[in-house]
N, C-alpha and C positions, 0 to 999 in steps of 0.2 A: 422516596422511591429510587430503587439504584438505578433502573433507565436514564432517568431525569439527570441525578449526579453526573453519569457517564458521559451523555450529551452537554452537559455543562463544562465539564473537564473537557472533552477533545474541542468545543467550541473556542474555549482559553484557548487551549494549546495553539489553536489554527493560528491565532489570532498575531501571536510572536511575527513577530519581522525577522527572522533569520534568513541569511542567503540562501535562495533556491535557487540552483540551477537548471535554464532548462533545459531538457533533451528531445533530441529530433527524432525522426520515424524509427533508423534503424539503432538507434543508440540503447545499450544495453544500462540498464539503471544499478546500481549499490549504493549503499547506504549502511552506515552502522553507527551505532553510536559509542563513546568510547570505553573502551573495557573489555568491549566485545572482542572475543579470542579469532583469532585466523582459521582454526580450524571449525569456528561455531560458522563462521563465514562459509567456507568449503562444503560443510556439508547440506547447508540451506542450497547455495550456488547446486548441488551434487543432486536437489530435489531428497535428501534424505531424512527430512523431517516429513511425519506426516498431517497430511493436509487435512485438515477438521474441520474446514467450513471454506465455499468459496461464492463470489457473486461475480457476476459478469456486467459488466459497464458499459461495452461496445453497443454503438448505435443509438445510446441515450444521448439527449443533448447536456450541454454542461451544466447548468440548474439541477436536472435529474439525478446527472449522475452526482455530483456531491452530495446530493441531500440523502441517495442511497447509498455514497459510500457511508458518511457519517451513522444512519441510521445500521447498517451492516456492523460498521466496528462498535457501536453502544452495544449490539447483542453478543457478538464473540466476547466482549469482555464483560461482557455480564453472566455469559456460559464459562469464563475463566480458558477459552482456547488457547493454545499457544504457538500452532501454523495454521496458517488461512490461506488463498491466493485468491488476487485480483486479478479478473481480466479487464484489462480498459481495451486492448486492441492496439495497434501499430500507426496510425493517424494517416493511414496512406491516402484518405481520401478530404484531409484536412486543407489541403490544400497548401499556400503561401503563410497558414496561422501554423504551421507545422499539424503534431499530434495533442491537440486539447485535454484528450481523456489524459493521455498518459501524463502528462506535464502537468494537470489539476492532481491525479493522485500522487506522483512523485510530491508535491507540496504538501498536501494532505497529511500524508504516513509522515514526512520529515517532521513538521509539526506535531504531531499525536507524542505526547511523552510514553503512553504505554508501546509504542513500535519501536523494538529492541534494535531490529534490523530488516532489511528488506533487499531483492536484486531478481532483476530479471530470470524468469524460468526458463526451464529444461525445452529444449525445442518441441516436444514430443505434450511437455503441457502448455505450450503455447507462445514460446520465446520472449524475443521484445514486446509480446504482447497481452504479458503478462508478468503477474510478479509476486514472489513468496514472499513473506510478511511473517515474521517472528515474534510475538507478543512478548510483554514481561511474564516473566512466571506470576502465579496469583501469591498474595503475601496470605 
């Protein structure tokens, strides 16, 4: 079943020890990986890809939202999407732990081999508190 594959794949992927860095409330996130052109960067940054699927994270606790993010990205890439945006939200009321959501999905995406590239959204779709996500194209 390709659900199951999917989920098995990003579960690997998570699982890598790569450096994450993390980020605080008002801190804007990028990410790309390498090959990715400057201008493939720009026009994600510009909101000029369009968005085909998005979920919203804020207000879940941390358990929740991983297992919806996970279970969110098994379906876009089983639909072959190739922009989505996450809203995790700004962590403003996270307290002394910073921003939870944002700092679980910053790790998340970096981990996932299919996320080409990722960075915080267009004020107007939701800023730091949010974020575009550029899949691999389907082979």
């Amino acid at each position: 079943d390709g659900a199951i594959l999917l989920e098995e794949e990003l579960r690997i992927g998570e699982a890598r020890r790569d450096y994450d860095p993390e980020v605080e409330a008002g801190d804007e996130m990028s990410f790309r990986r390498p090959g990715v052109q400057d201008g493939v960067m720009r026009k994600l940054r510009r909101g000029q890809y369009r968005v085909e699927a998005e979920i919203d994270l804020h207000g879940l606790i941390l358990p929740e939202a991983k297992q919806g993010l996970r279970e969110f990205l098994a379906r876009v890439l089983q639909r072959q999407l190739r922009c989505i945006r996450i809203v995790h939200g700004k962590g403003l009321r996270s307290g002394p732990r910073g921003p939870v959501l944002k700092n679980a999905v910053n790790v998340v995406l970096r981990r996932t081999d299919a996320v080409v590239a990722f960075c915080s959204a267009r004020q107007v779709d939701g800023g730091t508190g949010a974020v575009y996500v550029l899949l691999s194209a389907p082979r």
